[in-house]
Backbone as numpy.savetxt, mean C-alpha at the origin, in Angstrom:
# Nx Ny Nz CAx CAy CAz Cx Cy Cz
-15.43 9.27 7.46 -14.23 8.62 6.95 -14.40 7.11 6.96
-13.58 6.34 5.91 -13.69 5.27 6.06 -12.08 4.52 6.46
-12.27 3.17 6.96 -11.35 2.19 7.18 -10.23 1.73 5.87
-9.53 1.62 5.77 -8.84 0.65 4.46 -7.52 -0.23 5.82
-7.86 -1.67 5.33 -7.15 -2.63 6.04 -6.20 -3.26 4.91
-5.04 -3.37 4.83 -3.83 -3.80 3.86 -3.62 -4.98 4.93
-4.27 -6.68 4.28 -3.95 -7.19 4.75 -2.71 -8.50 4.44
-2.10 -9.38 5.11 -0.80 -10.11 4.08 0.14 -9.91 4.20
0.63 -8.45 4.65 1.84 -8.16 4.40 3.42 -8.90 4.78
4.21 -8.66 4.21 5.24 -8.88 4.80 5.93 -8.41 5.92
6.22 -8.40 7.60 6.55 -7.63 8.30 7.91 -6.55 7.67
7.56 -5.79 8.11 8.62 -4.87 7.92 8.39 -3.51 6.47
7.44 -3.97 5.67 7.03 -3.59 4.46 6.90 -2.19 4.68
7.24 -1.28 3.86 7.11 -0.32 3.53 5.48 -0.23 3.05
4.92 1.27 3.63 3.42 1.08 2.62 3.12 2.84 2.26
2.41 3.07 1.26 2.65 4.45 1.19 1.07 4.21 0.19
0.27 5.01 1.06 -1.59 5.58 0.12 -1.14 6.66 -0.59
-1.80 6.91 -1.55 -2.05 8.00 -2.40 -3.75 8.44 -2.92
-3.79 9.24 -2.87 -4.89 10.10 -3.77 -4.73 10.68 -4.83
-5.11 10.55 -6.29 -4.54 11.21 -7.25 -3.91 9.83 -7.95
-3.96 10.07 -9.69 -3.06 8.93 -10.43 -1.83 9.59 -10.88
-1.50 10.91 -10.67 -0.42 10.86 -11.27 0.81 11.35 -9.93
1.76 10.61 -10.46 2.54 10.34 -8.90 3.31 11.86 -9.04
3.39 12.67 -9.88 3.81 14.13 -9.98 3.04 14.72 -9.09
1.69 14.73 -9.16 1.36 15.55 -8.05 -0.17 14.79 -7.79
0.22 13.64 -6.93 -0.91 13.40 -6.27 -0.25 13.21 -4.60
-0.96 13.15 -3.49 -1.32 13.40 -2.20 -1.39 12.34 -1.62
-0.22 12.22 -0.55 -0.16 10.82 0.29 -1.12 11.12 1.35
-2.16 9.99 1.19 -2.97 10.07 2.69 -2.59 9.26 3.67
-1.35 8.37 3.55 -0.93 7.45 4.84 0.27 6.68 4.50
1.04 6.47 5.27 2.01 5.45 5.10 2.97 4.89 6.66
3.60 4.23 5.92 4.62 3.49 7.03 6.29 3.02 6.57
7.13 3.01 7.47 8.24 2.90 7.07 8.31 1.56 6.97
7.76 0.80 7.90 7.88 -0.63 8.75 5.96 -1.41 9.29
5.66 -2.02 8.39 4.71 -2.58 8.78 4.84 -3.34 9.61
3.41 -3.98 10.05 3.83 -5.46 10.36 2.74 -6.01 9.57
2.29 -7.16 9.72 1.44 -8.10 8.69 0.52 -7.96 8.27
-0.44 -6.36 8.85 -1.12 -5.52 8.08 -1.05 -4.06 8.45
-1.62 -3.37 7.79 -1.78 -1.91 7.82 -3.17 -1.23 7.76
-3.41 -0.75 8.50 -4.46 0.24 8.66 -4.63 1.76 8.65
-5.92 2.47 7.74 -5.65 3.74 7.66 -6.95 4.23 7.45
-7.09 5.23 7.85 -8.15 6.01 7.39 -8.37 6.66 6.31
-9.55 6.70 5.89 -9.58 8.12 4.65 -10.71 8.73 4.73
-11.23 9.82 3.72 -11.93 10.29 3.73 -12.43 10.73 2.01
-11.55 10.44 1.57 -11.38 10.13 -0.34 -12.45 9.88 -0.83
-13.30 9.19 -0.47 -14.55 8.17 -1.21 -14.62 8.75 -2.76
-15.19 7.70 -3.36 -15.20 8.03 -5.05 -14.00 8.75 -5.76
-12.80 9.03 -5.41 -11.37 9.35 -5.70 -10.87 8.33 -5.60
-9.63 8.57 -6.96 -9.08 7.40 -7.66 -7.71 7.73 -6.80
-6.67 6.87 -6.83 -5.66 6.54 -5.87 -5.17 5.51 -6.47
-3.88 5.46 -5.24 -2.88 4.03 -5.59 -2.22 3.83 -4.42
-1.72 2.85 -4.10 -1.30 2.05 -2.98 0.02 1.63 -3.46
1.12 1.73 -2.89 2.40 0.76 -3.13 3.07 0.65 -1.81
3.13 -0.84 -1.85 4.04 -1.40 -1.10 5.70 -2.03 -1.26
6.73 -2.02 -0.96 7.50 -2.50 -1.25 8.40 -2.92 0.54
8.78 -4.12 -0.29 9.85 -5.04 1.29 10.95 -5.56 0.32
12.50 -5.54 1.34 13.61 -6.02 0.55 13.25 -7.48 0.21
13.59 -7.86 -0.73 13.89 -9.22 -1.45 11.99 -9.67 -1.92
11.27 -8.99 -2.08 10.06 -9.07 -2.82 9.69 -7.91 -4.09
9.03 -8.20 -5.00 8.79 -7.11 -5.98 7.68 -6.70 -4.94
7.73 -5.27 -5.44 7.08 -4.16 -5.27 5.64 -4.33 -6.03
5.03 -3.91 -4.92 2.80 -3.77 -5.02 2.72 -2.43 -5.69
1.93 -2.48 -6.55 1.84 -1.36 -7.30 -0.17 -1.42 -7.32
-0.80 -0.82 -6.55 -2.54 -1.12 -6.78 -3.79 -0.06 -6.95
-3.74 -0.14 -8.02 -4.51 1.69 -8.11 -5.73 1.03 -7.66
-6.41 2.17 -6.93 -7.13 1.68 -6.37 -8.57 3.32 -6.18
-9.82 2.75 -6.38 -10.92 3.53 -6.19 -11.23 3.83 -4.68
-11.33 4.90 -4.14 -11.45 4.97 -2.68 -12.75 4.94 -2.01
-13.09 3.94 -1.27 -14.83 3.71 -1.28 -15.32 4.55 0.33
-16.40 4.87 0.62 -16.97 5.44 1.70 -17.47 4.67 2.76
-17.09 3.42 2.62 -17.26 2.05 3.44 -15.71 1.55 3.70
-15.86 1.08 4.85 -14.32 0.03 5.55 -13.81 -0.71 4.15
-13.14 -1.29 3.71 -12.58 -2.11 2.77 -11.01 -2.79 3.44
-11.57 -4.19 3.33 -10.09 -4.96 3.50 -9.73 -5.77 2.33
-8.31 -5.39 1.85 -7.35 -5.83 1.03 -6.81 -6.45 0.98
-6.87 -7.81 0.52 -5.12 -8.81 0.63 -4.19 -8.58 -0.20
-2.89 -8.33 0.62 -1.76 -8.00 -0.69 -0.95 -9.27 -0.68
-0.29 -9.84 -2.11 0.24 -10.94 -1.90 1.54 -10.36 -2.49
2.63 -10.39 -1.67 4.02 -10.39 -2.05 4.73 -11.12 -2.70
5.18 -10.95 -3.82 5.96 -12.07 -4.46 7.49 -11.79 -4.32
8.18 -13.16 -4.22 9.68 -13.14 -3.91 10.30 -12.18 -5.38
11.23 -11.75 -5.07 11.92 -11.30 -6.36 12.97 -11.74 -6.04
13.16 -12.81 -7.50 14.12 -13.93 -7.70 15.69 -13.09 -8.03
15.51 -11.42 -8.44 16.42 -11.12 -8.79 17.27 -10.44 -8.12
16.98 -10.51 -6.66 17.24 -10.00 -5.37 18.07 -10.56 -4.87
19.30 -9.25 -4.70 21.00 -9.89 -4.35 20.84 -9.52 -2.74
21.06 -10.16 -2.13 21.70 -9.45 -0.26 22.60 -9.90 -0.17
23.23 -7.94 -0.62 25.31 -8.46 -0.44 25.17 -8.69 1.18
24.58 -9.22 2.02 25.21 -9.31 3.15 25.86 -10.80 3.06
């Protein structure tokens, strides 16, 4: 198995792996409700295609298809503010 490091994040971020491109029926290999400033996971996927999404309140949502390699791989994700983001609080 290999490493995948999601690094950048926003604390608190939601993160959710996949295997498979179509989100009907492809296979979560990892996630989190609540990050903190990175995420770590294992796989075992190598040469399978996948996707990664992250999402945190008041940033757009990471959307990163991604090839699953048989070596460690670290990722920087960069969050962008989403300007269109109300907090009725």
């Amino acid at each position: 198995s290999a490493n995948v490091t999601l690094t950048g994040l926003k604390a608190g971020s939601e993160v959710r792996a996949y295997v498979g491109t179509n989100p009907a029926t492809a296979t979560e290999l990892s996630g989190t409700e609540s990050s903190g400033t990175s995420f770590n996971f294992s796989q075992s996927s190598g040469g399978q295609a996948g996707y990664i999404v992250v999402h945190a309140l008041g940033y757009v949502s990471v959307y990163l298809p991604i090839t699953y390699s048989s070596s460690d791989v670290s990722i920087p994700i960069q969050q962008a503010v989403d300007r269109t983001y109300s907090n009725p609080a």
